[in-house]
C-alpha positions as a LaTeX table, in Angstrom:
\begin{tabular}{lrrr}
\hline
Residue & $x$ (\AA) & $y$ (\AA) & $z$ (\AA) \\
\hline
Unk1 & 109.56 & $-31.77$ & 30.27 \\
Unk2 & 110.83 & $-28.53$ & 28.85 \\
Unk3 & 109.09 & $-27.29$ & 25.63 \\
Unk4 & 111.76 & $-26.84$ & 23.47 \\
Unk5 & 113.39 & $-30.22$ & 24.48 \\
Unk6 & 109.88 & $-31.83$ & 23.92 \\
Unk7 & 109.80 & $-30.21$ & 20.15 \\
Unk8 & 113.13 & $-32.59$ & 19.80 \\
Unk9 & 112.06 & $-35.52$ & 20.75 \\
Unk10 & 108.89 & $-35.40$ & 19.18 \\
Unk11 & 110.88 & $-34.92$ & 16.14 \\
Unk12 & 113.73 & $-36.98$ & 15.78 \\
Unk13 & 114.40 & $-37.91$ & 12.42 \\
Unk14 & 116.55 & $-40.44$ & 10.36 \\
Unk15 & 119.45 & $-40.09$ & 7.92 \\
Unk16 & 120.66 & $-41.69$ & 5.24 \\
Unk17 & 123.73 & $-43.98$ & 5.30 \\
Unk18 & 126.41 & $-43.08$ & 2.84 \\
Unk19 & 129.79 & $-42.82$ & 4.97 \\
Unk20 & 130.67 & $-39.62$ & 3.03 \\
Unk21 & 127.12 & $-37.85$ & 2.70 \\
Unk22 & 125.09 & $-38.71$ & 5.54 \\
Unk23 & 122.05 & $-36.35$ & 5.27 \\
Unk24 & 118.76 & $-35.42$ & 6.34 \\
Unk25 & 116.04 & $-34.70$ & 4.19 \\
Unk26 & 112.28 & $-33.68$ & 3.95 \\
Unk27 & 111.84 & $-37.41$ & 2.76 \\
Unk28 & 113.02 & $-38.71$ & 6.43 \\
Unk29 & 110.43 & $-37.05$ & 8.42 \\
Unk30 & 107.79 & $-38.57$ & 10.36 \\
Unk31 & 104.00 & $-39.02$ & 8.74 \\
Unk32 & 100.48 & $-38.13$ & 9.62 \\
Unk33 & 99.32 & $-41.40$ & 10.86 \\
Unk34 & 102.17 & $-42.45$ & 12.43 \\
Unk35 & 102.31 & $-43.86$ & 16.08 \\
Unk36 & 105.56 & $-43.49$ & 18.20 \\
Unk37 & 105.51 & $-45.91$ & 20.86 \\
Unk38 & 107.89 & $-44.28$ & 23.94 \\
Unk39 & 109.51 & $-46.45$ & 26.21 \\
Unk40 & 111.75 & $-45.10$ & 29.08 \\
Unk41 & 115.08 & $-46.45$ & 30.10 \\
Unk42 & 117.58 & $-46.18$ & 33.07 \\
Unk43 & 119.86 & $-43.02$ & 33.23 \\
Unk44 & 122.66 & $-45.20$ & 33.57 \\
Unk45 & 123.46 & $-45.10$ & 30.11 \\
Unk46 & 125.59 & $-42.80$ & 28.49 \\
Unk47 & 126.03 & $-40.92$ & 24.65 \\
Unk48 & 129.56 & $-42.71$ & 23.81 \\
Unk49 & 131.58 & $-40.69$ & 21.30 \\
Unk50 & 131.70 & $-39.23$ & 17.76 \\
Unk51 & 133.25 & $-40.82$ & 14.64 \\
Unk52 & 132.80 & $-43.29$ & 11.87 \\
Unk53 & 132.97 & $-47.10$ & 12.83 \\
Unk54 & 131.38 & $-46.30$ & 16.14 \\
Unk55 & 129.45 & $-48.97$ & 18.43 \\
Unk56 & 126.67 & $-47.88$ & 20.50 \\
Unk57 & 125.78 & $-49.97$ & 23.29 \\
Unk58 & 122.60 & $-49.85$ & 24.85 \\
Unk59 & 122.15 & $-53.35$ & 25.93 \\
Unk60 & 122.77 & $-53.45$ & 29.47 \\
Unk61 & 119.96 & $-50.60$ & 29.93 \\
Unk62 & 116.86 & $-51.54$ & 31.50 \\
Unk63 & 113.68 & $-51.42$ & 29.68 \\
Unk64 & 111.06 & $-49.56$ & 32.34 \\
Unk65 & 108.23 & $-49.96$ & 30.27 \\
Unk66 & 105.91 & $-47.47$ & 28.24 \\
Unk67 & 105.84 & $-43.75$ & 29.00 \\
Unk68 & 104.12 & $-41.98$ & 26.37 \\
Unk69 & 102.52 & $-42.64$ & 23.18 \\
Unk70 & 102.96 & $-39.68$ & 20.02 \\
Unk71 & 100.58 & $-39.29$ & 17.58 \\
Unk72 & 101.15 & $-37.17$ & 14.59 \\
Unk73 & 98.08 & $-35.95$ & 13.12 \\
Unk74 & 96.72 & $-33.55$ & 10.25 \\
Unk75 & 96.42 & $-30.15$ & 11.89 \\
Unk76 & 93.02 & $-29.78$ & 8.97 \\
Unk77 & 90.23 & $-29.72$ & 12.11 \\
Unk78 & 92.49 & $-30.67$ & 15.19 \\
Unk79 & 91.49 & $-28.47$ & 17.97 \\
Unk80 & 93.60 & $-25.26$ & 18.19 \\
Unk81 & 94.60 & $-25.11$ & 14.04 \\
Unk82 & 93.17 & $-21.19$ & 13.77 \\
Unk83 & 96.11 & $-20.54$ & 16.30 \\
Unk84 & 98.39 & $-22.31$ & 13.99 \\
Unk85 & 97.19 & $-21.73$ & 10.13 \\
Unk86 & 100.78 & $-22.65$ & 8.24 \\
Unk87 & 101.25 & $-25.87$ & 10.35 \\
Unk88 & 101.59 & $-29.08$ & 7.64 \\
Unk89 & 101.51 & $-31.51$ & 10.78 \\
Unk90 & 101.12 & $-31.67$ & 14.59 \\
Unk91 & 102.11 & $-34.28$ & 17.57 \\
Unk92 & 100.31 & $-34.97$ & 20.56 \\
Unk93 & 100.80 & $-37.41$ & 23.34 \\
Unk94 & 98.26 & $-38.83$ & 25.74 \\
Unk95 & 99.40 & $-36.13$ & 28.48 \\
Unk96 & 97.75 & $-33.36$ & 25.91 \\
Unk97 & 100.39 & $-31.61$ & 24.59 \\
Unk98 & 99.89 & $-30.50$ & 20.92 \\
Unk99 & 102.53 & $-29.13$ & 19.00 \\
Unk100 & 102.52 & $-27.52$ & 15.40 \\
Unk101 & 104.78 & $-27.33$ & 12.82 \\
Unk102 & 106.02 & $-26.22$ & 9.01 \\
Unk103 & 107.92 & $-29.17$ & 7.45 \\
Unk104 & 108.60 & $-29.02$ & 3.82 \\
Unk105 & 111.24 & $-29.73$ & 1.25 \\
Unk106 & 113.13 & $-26.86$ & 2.89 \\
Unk107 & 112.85 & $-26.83$ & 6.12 \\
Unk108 & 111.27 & $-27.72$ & 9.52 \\
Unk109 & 109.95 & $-25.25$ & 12.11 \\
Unk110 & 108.20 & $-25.15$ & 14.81 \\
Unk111 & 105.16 & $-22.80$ & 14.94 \\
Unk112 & 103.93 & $-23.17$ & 18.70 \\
Unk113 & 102.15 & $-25.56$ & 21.08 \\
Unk114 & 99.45 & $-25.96$ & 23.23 \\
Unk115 & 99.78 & $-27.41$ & 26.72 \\
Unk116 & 98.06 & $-29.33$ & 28.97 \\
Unk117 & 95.93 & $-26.70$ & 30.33 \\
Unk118 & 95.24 & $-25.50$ & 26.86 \\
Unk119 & 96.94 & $-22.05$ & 26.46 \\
Unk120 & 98.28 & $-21.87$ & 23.51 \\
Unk121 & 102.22 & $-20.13$ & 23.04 \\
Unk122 & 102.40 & $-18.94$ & 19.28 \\
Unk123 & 105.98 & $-17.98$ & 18.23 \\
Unk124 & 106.59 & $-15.22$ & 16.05 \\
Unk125 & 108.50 & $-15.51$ & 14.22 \\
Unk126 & 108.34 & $-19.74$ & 13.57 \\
Unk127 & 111.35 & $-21.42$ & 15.37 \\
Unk128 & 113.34 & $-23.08$ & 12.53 \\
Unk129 & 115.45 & $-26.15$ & 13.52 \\
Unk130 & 116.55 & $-27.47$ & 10.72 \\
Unk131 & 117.18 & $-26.64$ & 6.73 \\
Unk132 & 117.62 & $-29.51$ & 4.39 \\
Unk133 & 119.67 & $-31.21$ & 3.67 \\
Unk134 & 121.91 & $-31.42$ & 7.27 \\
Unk135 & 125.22 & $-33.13$ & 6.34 \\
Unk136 & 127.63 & $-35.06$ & 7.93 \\
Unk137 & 130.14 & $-33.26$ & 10.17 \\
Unk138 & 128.87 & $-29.70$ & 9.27 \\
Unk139 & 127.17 & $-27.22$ & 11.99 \\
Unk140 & 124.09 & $-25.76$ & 11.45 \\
Unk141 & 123.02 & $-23.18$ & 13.87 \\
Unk142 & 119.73 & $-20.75$ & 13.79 \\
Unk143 & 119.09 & $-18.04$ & 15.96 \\
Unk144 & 115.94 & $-18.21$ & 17.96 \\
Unk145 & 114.22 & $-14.79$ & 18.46 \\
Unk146 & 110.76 & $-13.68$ & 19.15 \\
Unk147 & 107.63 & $-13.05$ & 20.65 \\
Unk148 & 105.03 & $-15.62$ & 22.27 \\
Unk149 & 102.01 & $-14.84$ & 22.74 \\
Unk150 & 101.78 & $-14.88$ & 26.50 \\
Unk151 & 104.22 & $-11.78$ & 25.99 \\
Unk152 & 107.44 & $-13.34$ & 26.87 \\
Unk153 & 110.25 & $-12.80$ & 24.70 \\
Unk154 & 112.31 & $-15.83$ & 23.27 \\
Unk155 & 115.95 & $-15.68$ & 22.09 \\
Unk156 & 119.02 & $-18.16$ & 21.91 \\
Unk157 & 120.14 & $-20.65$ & 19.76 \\
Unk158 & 119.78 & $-24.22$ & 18.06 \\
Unk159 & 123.10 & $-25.68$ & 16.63 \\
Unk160 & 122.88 & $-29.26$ & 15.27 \\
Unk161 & 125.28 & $-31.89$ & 13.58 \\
Unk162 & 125.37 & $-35.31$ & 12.31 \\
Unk163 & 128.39 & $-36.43$ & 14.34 \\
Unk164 & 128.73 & $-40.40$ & 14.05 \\
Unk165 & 128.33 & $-43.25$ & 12.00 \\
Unk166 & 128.25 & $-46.91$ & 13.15 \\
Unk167 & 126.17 & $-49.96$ & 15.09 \\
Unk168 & 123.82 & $-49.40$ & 17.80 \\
Unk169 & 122.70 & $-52.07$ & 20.12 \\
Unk170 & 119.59 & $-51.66$ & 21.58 \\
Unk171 & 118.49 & $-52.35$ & 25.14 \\
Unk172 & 116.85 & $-56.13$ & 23.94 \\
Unk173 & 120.26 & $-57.14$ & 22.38 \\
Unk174 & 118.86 & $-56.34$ & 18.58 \\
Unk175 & 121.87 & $-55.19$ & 16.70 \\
Unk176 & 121.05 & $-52.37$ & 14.03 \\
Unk177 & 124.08 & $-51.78$ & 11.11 \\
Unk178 & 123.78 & $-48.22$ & 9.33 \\
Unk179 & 123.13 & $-45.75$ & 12.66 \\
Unk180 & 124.48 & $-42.15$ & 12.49 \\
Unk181 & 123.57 & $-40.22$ & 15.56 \\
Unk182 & 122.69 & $-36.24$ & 15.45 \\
Unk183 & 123.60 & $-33.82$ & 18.44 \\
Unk184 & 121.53 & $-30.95$ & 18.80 \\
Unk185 & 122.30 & $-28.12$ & 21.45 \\
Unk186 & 119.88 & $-25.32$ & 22.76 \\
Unk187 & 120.44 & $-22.34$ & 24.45 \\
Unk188 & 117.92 & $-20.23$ & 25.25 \\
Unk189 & 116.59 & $-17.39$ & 27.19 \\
Unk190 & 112.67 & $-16.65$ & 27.98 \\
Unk191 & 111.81 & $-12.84$ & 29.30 \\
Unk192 & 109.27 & $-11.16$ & 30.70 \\
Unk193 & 108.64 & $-7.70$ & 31.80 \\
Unk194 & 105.83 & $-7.10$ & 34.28 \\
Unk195 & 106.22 & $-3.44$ & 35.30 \\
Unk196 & 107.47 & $-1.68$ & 38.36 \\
Unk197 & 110.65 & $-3.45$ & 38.61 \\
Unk198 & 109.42 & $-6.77$ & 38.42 \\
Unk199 & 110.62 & $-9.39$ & 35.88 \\
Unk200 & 111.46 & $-13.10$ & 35.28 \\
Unk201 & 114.05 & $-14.50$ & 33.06 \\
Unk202 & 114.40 & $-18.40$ & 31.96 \\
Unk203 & 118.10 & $-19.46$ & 30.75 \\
Unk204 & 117.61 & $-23.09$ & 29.40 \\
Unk205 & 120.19 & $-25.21$ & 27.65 \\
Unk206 & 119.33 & $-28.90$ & 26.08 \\
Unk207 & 121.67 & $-31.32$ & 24.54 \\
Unk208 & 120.40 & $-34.58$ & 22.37 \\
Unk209 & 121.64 & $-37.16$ & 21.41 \\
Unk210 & 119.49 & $-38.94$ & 18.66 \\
Unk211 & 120.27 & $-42.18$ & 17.13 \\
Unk212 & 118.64 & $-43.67$ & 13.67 \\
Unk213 & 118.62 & $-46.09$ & 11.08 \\
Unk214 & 118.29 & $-46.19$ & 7.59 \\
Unk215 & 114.57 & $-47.39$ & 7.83 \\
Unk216 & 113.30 & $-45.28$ & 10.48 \\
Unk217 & 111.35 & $-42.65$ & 10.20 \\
Unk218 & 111.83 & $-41.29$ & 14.15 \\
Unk219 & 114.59 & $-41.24$ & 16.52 \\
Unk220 & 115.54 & $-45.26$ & 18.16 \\
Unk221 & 117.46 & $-44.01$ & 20.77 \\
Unk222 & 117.01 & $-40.91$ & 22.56 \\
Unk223 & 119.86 & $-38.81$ & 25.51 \\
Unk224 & 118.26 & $-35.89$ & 26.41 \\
Unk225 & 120.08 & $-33.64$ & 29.07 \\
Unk226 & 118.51 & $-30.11$ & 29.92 \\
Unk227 & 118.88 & $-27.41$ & 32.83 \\
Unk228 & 116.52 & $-24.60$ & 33.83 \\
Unk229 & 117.91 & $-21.07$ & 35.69 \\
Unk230 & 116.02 & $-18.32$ & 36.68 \\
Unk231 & 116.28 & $-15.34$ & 37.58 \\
Unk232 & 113.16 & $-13.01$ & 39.40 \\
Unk233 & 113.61 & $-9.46$ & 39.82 \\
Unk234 & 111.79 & $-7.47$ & 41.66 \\
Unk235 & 112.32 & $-3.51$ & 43.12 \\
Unk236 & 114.23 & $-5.09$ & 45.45 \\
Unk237 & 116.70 & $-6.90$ & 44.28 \\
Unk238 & 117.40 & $-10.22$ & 42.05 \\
Unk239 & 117.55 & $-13.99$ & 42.54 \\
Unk240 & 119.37 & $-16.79$ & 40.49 \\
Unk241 & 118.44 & $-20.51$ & 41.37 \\
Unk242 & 118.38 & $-23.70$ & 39.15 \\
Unk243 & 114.96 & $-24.61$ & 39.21 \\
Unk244 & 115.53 & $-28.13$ & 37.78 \\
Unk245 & 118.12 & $-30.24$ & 35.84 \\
Unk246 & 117.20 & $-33.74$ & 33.99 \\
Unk247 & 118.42 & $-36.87$ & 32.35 \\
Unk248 & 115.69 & $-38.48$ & 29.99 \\
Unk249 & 117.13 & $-42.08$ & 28.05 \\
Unk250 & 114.20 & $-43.48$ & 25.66 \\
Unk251 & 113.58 & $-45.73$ & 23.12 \\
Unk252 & 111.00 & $-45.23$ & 20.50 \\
Unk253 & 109.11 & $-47.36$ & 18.57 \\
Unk254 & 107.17 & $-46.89$ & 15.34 \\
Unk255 & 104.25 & $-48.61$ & 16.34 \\
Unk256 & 101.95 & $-47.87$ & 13.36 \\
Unk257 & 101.53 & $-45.98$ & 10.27 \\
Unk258 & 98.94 & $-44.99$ & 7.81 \\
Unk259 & 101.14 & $-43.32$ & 4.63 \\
Unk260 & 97.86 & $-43.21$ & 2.57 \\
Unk261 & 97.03 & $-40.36$ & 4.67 \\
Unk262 & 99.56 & $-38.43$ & 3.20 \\
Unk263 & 99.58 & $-39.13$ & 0.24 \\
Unk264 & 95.27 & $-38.31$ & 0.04 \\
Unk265 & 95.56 & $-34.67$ & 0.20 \\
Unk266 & 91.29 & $-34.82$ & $-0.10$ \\
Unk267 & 90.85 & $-37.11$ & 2.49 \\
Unk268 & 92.93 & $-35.16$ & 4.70 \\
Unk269 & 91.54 & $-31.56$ & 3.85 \\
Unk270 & 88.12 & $-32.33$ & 3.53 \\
Unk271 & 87.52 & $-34.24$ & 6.52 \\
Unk272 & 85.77 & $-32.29$ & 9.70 \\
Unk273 & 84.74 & $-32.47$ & 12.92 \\
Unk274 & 82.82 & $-30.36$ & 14.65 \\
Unk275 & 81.55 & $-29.70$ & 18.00 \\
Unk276 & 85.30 & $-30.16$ & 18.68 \\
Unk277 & 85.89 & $-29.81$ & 21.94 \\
Unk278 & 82.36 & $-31.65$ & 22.24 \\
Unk279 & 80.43 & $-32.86$ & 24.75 \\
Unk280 & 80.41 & $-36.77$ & 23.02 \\
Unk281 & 78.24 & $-36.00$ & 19.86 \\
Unk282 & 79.58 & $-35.41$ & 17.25 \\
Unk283 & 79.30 & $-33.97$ & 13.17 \\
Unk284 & 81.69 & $-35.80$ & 10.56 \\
Unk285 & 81.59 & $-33.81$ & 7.75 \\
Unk286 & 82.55 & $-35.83$ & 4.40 \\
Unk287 & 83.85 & $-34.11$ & 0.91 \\
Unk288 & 80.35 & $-35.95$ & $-0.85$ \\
Unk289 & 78.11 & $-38.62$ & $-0.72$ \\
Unk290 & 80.64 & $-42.26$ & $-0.95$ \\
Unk291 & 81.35 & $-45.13$ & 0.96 \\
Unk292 & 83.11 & $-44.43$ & 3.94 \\
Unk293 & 84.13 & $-46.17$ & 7.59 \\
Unk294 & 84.41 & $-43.68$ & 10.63 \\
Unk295 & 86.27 & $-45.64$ & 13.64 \\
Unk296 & 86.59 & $-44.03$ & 16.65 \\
Unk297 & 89.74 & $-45.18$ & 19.26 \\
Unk298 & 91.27 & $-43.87$ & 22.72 \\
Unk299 & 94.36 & $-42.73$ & 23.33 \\
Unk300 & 95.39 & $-46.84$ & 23.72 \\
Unk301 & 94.68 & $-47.46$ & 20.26 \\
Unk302 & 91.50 & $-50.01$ & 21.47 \\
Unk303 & 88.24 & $-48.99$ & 19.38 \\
Unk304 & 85.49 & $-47.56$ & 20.83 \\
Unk305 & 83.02 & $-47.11$ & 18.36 \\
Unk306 & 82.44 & $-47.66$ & 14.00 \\
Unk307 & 79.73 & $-46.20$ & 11.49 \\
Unk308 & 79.42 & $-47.28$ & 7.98 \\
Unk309 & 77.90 & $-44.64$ & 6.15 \\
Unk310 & 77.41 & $-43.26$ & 2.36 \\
Unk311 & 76.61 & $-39.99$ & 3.37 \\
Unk312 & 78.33 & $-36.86$ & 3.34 \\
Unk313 & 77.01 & $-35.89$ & 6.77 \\
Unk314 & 77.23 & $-38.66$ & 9.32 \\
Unk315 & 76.71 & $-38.39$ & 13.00 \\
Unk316 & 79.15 & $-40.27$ & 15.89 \\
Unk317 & 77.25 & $-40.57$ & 19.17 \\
Unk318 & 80.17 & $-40.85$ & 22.08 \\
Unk319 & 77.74 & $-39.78$ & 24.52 \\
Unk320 & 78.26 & $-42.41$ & 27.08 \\
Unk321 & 82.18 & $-42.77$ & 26.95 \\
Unk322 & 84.19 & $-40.74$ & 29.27 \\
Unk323 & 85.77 & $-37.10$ & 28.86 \\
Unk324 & 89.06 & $-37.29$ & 27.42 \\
Unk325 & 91.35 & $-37.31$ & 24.26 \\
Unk326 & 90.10 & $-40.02$ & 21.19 \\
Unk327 & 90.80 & $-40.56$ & 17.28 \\
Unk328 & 88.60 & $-40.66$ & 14.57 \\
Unk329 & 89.68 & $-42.14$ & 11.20 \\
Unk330 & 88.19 & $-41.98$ & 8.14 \\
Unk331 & 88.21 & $-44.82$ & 4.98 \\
Unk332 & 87.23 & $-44.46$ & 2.25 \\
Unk333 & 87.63 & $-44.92$ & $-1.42$ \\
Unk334 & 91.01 & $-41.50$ & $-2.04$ \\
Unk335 & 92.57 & $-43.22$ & 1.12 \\
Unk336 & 92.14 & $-43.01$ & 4.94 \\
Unk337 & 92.34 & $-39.56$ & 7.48 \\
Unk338 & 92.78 & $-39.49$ & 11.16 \\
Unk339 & 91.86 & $-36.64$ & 13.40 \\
Unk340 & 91.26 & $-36.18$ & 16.97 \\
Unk341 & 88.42 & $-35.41$ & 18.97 \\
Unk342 & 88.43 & $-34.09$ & 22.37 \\
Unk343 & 85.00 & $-34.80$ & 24.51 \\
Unk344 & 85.06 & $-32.32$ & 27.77 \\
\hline
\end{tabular}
């Protein structure tokens, strides 16, 4: 999946319902703790159109089951936060993908991600996708420009607009009242220069379609349509080909949520891990002396391990389970913290 159209989806928000003054807001955005469950659908379904009084009609699309899962996390102690110091939150799936952001009361940008093989693309400057508040029926475009750090160079642009109000159906026949849908619409171009004539250029343009209610905190319904060109240069000459085009229909569920651990900023910020990366043993490091549950899950949400301690220094010994992505979550008396642990 492309990387910009992955930022997207992992953050699809919702929007409130006033005919005249739909509106996104800081207030709408997903929470650490929450749990998108990602279910894939046929292509065969389509965006419909733009307006007010709009019905959406996803029943006749078939279900295909469970694709992902996306976690959104604290970034305090996740793995690669020194690469990503400003970041407020971060998603991951179980394919390990991590990606960081800034989300406040004024905007939401995107500060980099880390994929699957663990190289780590930091943008400067931060990709901003969206100010607050986004209204109904007005454009909002930002320019994309920078530097990653593997030395290509990013520009382009991200327009978006709420651009419908009405009823969506959703592929199990539930009818939801109070849906506006948001397009968004990338285009951008990735660069690099590797000396003596030789270079390689990505053109990439997304389109979404998002779909939300009043009571959701993420995206129900998800269109995503994307194309990748590029063009290699070399001393030569040059060559243009697409290297891949896709249709992506999903629908997410909010699966769980822990608010309490946003609203405990201590529990958050003084909760570490460390070895992390580890080889299964593991340091919990606790603000002071308390009462505290550490529970330790996979990537399926099944629990793998749980220590009661009172101690401010408590030891988790995963020794014996397999190398791979888990969670560890914290309870205690300021609220509850989840952070993820990664045994190699």
């Amino acid at each position: 999946m492309n990387k910009l159209y992955y930022f997207l989806v992992l953050f699809a928000l919702h929007f409130s319902t006033c005919h005249a003054q739909f509106s996104l807001t800081f207030a709408n955005m997903p929470r650490i703790g929450d749990v998108i469950t990602v279910y894939e659908l046929d292509t065969s379904g389509n965006e419909g159109k733009a307006g007010i009084g709009v019905t959406w009609d996803f029943s006749k699309d078939t279900n295909k089951g469970i694709v992902n899962h996306l976690y959104f996390m604290s970034p305090a102690g996740s793995p690669y936060a020194s690469y990503f110091t400003n970041a407020t939150i971060y998603s991951t799936d179980s394919s390990t993908n991590w990606s960081y952001y800034l989300s406040d009361s004024a905007e939401h940008s995107v500060l980099g991600y880390v994929d699957g093989y663990g190289i780590a693309y930091q943008f400067t400057p931060k990709q901003e996708f969206y100010s607050f508040p986004l209204s109904y029926n007005n454009w909002e475009v930002f320019k994309i420009t920078g530097v990653e750090n593997t030395g290509a160079y990013v520009s382009g642009t991200d327009s978006s607009i709420i651009d419908g109000y009405g009823t969506l159906i959703l592929p199990d026949g539930t009818v939801l009242t109070d849906v506006v849908r948001q397009v968004t619409i990338e285009n951008t171009r990735d660069s690099t220069n590797y000396g003596s004539g030789e270079y390689n250029i990505d053109l990439n343009r997304i389109v979404n379609y998002n779909y939300y209610q009043q009571s959701s905190r993420y995206s129900i319904i998800h269109i995503g349509y994307s194309w990748e060109y590029v063009i290699g240069g070399t001393s030569s000459g040059t060559t243009t080909f697409l290297l891949n085009s896709s249709k992506d229909v999903v629908w997410d569920v909010l699966s769980s949520s822990a608010p309490t651990a946003v609203t405990s900023a201590t529990a958050q910020s003084a909760f570490t891990i460390y070895p992390n990366p580890g080889n299964g043993v593991f340091n919990v490091q606790l603000p002071a002396a308390g009462s505290y549950t550490v529970k330790v899950s996979n990537v399926l949400g099944a629990e793998i391990a749980t220590v009661n301690t009172t101690s401010a220094l408590t030891q988790v010994d995963l020794s014996t389970a397999n190398a791979g992505i888990y969670y560890v979550t914290v309870a205690g008396n300021a609220g509850s913290s989840t952070q993820k642990i990664v045994i190699q």
